[in-house]
Each structure stands twice: as structure tokens, then as C-alpha cells.
C-alpha positions as CSV (number, residue, x, y, z in Angstrom):
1,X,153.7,-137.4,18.3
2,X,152.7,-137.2,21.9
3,X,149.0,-136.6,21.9
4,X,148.4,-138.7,19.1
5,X,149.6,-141.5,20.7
6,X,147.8,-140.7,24.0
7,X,144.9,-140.2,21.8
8,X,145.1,-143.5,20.7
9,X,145.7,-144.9,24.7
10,X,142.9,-143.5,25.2
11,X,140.3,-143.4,22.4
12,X,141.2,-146.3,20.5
13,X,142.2,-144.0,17.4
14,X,145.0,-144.5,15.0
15,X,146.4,-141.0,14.7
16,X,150.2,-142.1,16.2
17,X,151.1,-144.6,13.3
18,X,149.4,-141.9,10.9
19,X,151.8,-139.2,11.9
20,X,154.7,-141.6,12.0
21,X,154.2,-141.9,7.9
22,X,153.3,-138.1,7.9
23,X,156.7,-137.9,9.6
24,X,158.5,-140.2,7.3
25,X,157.7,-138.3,4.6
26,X,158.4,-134.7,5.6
27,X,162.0,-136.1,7.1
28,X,162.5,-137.7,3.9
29,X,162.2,-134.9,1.9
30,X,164.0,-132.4,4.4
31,X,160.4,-130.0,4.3
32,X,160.4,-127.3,6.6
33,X,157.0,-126.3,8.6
34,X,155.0,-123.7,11.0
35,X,152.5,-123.8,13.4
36,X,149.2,-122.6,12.5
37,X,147.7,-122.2,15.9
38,X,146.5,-119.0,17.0
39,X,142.9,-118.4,15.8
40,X,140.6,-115.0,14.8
41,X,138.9,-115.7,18.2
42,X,136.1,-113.5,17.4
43,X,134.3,-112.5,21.0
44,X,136.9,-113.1,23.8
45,X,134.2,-114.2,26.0
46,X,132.6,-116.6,24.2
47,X,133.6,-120.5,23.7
48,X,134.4,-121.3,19.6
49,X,131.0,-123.3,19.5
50,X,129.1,-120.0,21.0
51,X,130.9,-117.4,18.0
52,X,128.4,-115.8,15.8
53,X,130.9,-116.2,12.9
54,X,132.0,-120.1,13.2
55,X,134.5,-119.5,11.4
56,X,136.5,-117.2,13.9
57,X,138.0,-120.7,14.9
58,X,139.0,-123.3,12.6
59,X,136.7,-126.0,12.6
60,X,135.2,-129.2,10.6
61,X,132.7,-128.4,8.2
62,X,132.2,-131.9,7.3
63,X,133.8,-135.2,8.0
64,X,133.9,-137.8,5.1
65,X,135.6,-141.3,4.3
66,X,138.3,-139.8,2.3
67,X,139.3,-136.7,4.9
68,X,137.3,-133.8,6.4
69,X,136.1,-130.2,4.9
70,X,137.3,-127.4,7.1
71,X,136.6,-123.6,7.5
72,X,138.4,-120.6,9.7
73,X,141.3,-118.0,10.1
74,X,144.2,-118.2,12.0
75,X,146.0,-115.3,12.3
76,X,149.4,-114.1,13.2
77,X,151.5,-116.7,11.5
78,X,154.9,-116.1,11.2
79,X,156.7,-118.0,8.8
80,X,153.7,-119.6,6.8
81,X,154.7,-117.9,3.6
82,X,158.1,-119.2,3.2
83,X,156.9,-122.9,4.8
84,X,156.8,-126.1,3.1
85,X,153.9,-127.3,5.6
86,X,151.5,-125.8,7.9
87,X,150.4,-127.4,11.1
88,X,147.3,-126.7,12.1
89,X,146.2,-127.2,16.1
90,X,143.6,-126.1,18.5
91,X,144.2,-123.0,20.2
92,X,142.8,-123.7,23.4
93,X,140.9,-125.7,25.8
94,X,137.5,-127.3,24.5
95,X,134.4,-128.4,26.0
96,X,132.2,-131.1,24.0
97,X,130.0,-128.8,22.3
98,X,133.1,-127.4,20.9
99,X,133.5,-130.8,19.2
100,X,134.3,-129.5,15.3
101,X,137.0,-127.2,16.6
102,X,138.9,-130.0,17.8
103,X,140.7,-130.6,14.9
104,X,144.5,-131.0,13.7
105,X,146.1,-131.5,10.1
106,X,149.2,-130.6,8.1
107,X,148.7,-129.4,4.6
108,X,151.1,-127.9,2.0
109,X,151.7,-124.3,1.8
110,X,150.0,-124.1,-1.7
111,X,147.3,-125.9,-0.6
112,X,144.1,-125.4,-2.5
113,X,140.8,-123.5,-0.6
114,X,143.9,-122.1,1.8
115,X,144.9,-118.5,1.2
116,X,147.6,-116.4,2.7
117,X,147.2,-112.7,3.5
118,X,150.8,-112.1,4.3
119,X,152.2,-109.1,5.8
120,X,156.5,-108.3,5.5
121,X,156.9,-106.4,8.8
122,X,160.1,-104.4,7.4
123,X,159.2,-102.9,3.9
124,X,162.4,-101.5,2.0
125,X,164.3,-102.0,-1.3
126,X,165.6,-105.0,-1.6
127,X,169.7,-105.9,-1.5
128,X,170.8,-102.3,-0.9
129,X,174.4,-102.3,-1.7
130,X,175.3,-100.7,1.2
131,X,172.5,-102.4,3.5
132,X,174.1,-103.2,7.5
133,X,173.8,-107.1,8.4
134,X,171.2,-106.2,10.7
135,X,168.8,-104.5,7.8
136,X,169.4,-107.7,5.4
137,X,166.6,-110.2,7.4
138,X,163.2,-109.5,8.5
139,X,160.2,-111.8,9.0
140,X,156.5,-111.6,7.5
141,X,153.0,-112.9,9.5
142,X,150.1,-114.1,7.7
143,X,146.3,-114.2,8.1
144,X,145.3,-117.9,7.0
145,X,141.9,-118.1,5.4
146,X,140.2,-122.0,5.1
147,X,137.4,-121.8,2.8
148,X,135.9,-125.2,2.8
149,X,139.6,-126.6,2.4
150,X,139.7,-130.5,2.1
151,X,141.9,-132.0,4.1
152,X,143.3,-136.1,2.8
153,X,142.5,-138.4,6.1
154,X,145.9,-139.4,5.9
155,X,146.9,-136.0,6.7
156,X,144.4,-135.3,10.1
157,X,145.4,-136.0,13.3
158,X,142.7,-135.0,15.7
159,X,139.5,-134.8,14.4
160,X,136.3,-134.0,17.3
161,X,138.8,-135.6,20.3
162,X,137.6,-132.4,22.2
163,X,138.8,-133.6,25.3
164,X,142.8,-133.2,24.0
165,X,142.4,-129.7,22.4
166,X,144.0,-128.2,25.6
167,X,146.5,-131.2,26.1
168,X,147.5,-130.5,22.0
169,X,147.0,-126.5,22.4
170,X,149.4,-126.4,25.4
171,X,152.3,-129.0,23.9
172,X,152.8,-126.4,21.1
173,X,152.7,-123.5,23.8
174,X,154.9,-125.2,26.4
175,X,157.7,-126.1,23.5
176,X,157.4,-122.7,22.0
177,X,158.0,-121.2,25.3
178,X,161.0,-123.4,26.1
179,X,162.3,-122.1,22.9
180,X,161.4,-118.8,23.7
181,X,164.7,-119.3,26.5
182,X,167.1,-119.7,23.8
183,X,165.8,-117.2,21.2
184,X,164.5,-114.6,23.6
185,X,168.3,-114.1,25.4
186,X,169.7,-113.7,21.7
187,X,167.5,-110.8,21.4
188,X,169.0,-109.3,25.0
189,X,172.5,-109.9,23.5
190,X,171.5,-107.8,20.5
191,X,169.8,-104.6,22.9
192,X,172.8,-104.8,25.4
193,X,175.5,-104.7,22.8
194,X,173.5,-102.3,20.9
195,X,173.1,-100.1,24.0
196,X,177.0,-100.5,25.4
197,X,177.9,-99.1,21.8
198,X,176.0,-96.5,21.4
199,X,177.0,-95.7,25.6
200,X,180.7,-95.9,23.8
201,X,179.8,-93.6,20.8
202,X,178.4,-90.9,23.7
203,X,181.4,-91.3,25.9
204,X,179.5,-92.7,28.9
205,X,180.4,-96.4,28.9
206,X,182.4,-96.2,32.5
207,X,179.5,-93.8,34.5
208,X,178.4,-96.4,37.5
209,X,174.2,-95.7,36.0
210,X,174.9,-97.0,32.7
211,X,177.0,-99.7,33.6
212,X,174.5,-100.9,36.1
213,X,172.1,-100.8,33.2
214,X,173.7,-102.8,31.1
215,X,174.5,-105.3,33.6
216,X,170.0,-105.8,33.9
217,X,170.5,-107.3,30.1
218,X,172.6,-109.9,31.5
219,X,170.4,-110.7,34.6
220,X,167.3,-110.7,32.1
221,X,169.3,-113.0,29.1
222,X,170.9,-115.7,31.2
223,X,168.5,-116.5,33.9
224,X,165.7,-117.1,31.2
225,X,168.6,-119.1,29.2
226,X,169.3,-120.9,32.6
227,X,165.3,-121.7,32.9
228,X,165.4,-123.4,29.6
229,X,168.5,-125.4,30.6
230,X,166.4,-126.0,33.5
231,X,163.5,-127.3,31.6
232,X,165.4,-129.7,29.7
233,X,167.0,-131.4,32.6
234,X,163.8,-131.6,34.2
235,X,161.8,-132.5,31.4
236,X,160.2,-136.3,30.8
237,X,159.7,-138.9,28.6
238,X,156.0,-139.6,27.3
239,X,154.2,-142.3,26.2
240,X,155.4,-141.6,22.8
241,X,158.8,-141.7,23.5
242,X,159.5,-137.9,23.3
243,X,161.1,-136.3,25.5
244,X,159.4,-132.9,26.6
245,X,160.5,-130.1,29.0
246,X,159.7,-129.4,32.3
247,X,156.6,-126.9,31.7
248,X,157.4,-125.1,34.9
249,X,161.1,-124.1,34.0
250,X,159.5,-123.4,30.6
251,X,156.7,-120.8,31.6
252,X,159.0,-118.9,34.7
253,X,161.8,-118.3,31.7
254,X,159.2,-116.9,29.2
255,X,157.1,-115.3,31.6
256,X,160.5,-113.4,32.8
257,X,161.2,-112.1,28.7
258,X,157.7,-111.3,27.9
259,X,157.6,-109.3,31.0
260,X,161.2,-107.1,30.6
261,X,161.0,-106.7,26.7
262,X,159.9,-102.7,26.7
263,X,162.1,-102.6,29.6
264,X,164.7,-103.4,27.5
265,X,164.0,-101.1,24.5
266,X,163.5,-98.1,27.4
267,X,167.4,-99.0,28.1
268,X,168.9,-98.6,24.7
269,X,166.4,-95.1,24.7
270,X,167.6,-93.7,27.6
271,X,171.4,-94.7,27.0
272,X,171.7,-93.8,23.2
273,X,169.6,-90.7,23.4
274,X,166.4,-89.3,20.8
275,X,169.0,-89.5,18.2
276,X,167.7,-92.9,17.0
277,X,164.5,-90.9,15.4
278,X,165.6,-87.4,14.5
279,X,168.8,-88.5,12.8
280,X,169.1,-86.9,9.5
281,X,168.9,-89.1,6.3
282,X,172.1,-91.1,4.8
283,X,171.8,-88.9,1.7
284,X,172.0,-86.1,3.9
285,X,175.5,-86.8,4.7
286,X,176.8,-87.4,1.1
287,X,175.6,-84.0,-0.2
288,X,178.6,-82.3,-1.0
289,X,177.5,-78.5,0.9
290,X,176.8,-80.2,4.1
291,X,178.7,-83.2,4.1
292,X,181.6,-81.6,6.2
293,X,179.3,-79.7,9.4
294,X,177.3,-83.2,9.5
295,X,180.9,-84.9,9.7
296,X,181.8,-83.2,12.5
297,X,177.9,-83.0,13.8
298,X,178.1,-87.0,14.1
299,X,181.1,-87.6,16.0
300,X,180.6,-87.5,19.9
301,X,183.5,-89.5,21.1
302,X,186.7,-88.9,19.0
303,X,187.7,-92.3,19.1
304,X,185.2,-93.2,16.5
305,X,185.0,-91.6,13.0
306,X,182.5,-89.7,11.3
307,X,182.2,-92.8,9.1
308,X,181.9,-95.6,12.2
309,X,179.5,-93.0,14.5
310,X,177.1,-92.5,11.7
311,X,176.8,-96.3,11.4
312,X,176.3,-96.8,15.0
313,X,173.5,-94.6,15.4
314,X,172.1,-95.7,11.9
315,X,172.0,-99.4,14.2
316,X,170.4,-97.3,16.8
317,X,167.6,-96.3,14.7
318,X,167.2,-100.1,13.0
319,X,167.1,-102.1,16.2
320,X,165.0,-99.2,18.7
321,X,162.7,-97.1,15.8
322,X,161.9,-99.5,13.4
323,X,158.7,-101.5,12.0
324,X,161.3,-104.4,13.5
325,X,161.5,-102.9,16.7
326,X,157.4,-102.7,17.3
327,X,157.2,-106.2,15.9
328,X,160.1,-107.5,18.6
329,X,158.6,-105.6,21.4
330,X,154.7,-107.1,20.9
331,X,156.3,-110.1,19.8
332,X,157.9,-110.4,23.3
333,X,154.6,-110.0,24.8
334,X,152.3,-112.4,22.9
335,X,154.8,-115.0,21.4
336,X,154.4,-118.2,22.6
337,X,151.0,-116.9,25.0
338,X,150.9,-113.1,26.6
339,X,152.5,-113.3,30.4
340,X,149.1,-113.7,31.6
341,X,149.0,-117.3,29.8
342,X,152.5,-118.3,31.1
343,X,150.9,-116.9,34.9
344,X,147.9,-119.5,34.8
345,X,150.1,-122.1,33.7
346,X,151.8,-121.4,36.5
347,X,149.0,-121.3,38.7
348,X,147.5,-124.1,37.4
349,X,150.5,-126.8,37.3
350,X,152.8,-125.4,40.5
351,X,152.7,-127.1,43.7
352,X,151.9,-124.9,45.9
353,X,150.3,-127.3,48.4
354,X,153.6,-129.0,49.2
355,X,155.2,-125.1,49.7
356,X,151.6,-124.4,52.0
357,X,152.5,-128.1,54.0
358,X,155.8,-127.0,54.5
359,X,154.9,-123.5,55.7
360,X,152.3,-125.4,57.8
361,X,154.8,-127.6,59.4
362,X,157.5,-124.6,60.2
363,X,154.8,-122.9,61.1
364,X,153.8,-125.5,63.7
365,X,150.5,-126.1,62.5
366,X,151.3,-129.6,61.6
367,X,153.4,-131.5,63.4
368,X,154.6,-133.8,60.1
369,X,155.9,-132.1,56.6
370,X,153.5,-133.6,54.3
371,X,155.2,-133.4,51.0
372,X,152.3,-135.1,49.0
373,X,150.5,-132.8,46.9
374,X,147.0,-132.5,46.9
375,X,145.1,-135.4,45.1
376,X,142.5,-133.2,44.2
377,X,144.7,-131.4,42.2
378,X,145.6,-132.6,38.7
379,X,148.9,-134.4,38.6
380,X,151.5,-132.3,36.3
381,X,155.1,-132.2,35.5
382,X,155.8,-129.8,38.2
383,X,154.7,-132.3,40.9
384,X,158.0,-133.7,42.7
385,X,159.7,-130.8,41.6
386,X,161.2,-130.5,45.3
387,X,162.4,-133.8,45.4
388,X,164.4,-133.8,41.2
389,X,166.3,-130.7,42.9
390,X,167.0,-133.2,46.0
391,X,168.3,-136.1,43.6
392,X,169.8,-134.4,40.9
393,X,172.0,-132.7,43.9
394,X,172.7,-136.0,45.3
């Protein structure tokens, strides 16, 4: 909704009131979507129009009365199996000879000429009677193949507006790492109570070390879920009439996560010990010769059972040594943008000029405290930053 209607401000399109039916329809019949965003990217150093392989990028093959013809993968989309529709959007800044990359659309997850390569990340039998919560859900990514897929004009929403890929690329990033502030502290909650039980099933919960541990979850979980709070409160209407978060707050809360994650899964490994990956199989303790030595093998603190401690450090080994743990830890990293992409955000839309002025003036360099910031610089949310703290304390 937001760049298509600055699309049209600016181009003279009609992309907004398009969307608004597309919109209609999918609230209308309660459809559930993805984001299809992230592309192959072929050569890191090269721009989409300079790939070998076009198709490394999604990208208009041919443009018609009726709709357009587009080719390209997109990879490492979770959800798009299980989605009603898939959004499509640029992945990144474009120049103009990057023209047929500029493109957005929405199609069905059926669609014809579209093909999912989908990968389950946690592979195991399905409803095991005696499966814990935390082994019943999982989550599955998919390669997305466009083989000279048609796309219905009434479903395109940028189509060769190069000039918006980053503006379009970056609303998608900058929401999904506001989000990221909520999700990402439900994921600390998980690790720290993990950790503090398995501390309680090794009878360590009260040394000073571990509970200092345990108290860098918390520090980690609510300031990014403070930055999101953050981000609302600062955030600003649009032209659209949406209301968007403040991109600053956004990138410092998922910049903070992405950074801690395999800090995090080194806590629960230190506190809960190497059991987590040598610990013998559940069949293992129902066979009837060894069932009693394992009994008493399981039980560390003797206010737990043999029953309860073999459950805790089966949860042990689920959240820190399975296929879900790799996924969660590079997940943390790359979801949302690697650290590096919330670090140029940062150095691209901070002020920094009014904190250099003000260092200037205490400094004595300047005699005023200019708290403009510099007009070369392109204007951003996080301009005025220094004064919403001002007003929203008075």
C-alpha cells in the first residue's frame, strides 16, 4: 500500500487503487500469504542486469496488455508451501539498467509455470503418541522456480519503476525486522527457560555464574522487545495512510538478536552440559534389562524423577541439537537481512550529524548547537529523532 501509492505520486501509475481490489479480495476471503523476496543472487558482486544467468533474480520476460511473463528463483521462503498467496518484491536496490527486475505481483500458491522445491527442516514421523509440545511444530523453506509464469495485470504492482525497488525492498525488510522484536524475545523466553531447567535438573540453579547467565536472556529478550515498542511509538503515517515504524528502533532491536543468537545456544550448552547429544535413545530406557541402571543413570537432582529428568534433557536435545536448532540459529542471523544489512541501515538513515554538531558545540568548536541535519543527506525517519524523545517526554 505504501509504495504503490507513492508510485503513483510520483509516476502517474495506478498501482494503489489496484492493490486496494487485490486487498479487497484476499480480506474477503480471509487468505493467508508470504513474502517471496529473497532472490538466487547468482554473483554477489554483480548488479541483477550484469548476472550471466538472468534468471538469478526474478525479472520480466515480457510485458503485454493483459499482464507480464516472468522468469527467476527466489529462495529461502518460509511458509510458501502452506500459503494461500505469494508476494513477490524486489530484493534490493536497482539502477535503470536493472529495469525488468523491478517487478512486484501476488499469485496463488498453485499457480501455474510456478514450482515449489520445498524443504521440512524437522523430518520425523508424524503425530507420535508420545511426541513433547515442542516436537509437534516445525516449519519448511522453499526454492521458488518462475518459468515464464504469466502474471494477470490486475495482479502486478510494480512493473520496471526501478527507481522504488529499494524503497519496496526495504518496507518488507524494515516491517520484518520490527517483527523480528516480538518473535525474536519469544525465542529467548524458550532458551532461558530451557536453560534454568535443565540448571534445576543439574542442581546448579542458585551458583552466582549461572544465575548471571540466565539473567543475559533477559537483557537480550526485552530490550529488543522494548526497541520494537520503540518503533511503534515512533513510527509515521505515509501517504497511504499506513502507519509504519520507526526504521531506526526497528534495525537497533534486530541487529541486537541477530547478533546474540549463538550466544544464546552456547548458554543452554554450557549450563545443561554434552548430554543434549550423547543421550541414549527413548527405547533405550524402556528395555526391560537396562531400564532400572538408566533410571537411576538419569536422575541428577532428586527432586525430579527418572520419568520428569529424562524429559527434560529429551527438551535439551530438541531445542540445542536439532535440525530446529541449526535452522533457529542461521535464521537469527539472516532473517529479516544478516546484521551487516541492519548496520548500513543504520549507517545510512542515523543522524549522526546532529550527534557530530553537538559534540562540536561541547566541544567548543562551534559556538551554536546546530541541530539541523545535513541537507545533503537524504531525509529519513530517524531525522528528529532527538527532538520525538524531547516531546514525547514533555
Amino acid at each position: 500500500m505504501i509504495c504503490t501509492k507513492e508510485m503513483d505520486m510520483a509516476k502517474g501509475t495506478d498501482y494503489y487503487g489496484r492493490f486496494m481490489d487485490y486487498m479487497k479480495m484476499y480480506h474477503e476471503n480471509d487468505l493467508d500469504g508470504c513474502c517471496a523476496q529473497t532472490d538466487g543472487k547468482g554473483d554477489r558482486l554483480k548488479r541483477p542486469s550484469q548476472q550471466a544467468d538472468p534468471d538469478q533474480y526474478v525479472h520480466i520476460v515480457e510485458e503485454r496488455d493483459d499482464g507480464i511473463i516472468v522468469s527467476g528463483f527466489k529462495m529461502s521462503i518460509t511458509q510458501a508451501a502452506y500459503a494461500d498467496e505469494i508476494f513477490v518484491l524486489p530484493t534490493r536496490a536497482l539502477m535503470e539498467d536493472d529495469r525488468d527486475y523491478a517487478v512486484a505481483f501476488a499469485v496463488p500458491g498453485d499457480w501455474e509455470g510456478m514450482t515449489l522445491i520445498t524443504r521440512p527442516v524437522w523430518l520425523r514421523e508424524k503425530d507420535e503418541p508420545d511426541c513433547a509440545p515442542f516436537c509437534k511444530y516445525g516449519v519448511s523453506d522453499s526454492v521458488i522456480v518462475f518459468d515464464n509464469c504469466f502474471i494477470p495485470k490486475e495482479r502486478v504492482f510494480m512493473c520496471g519503476e526501478w527507481e522504488f525497488g529499494r524503497r519496496l525492498a526495504l518496507l518488507f525488510a524494515d516491517s520484518h525486522r520490527h517483527s523480528y522484536s516480538g518473535c525474536k524475545p519469544g525465542v529467548s523466553d524458550i532458551l532461558c527457560g530451557v536453560t534454568a531447567l535443565a540448571a534445576e535438573a543439574n542442581g546448579i540453579q542458585k551458583v552466582s555464574h549461572v544465575r548471571e547467565k540466565l539473567s543475559e536472556y533477559a537483557g537480550a529478550a526485552e530490550l529488543a522487545f522494548a526497541a520494537g515498542v520503540a518503533a511503534a511509538v515512533f513510527g509515521e503515517k505515509t501517504s497511504s495512510g499506513v502507519f509504519f515504524p520507526n526504521t531506526i528502533y526497528s534495525n537497533v532491536g534486530r541487529r541486537l538478536t541477530g547478533e546474540l543468537i549463538y550466544h544464546e545456544y552456547n548458554t543452554l550448552t554450557e549450563i545443561a552440559g554434552g548430554i543434549g547429544v550423547t543421550l541414549p535413545f527413548s527405547e533405550d530406557f524402556e528395555y526391560a534389562p537396562l531400564k532400572e541402571q538408566l533410571e537411576r543413570f538419569i536422575v541428577r537432582n532428586p527432586n525430579f524423577t527418572p520419568e520428569e529428568s529424562l524429559k527434560v534433557w529429551k527438551l535439551v536435545e530438541n531445542v540445542g541439537a536439532s535440525p530446529m536448532t541449526a535452522w533457529y540459529e542461521i535464521a537469527g542471523v539472516h532473517g529479516g537481512g544478516s546484521p551487516i544489512m541492519e548496520t548500513i541501515a543504520l549507517g545510512i538513515e542515523y543522524d549522526y550529524d546532529t550527534r557530530k554538531n553537538l559534540a562540536r558545540y561541547l566541544g567548543g568548536i562551534d559556538k551554536e548547537f546546530d541541530d539541523s541535519p545535513d541537507i545533503e543527506r537524504e531525509p529519513t525517519f530517524g531525522d528528529g529523532l532527538m527532538t520525538e524523545r524531547q516531546d514525547f517526554k514533555e
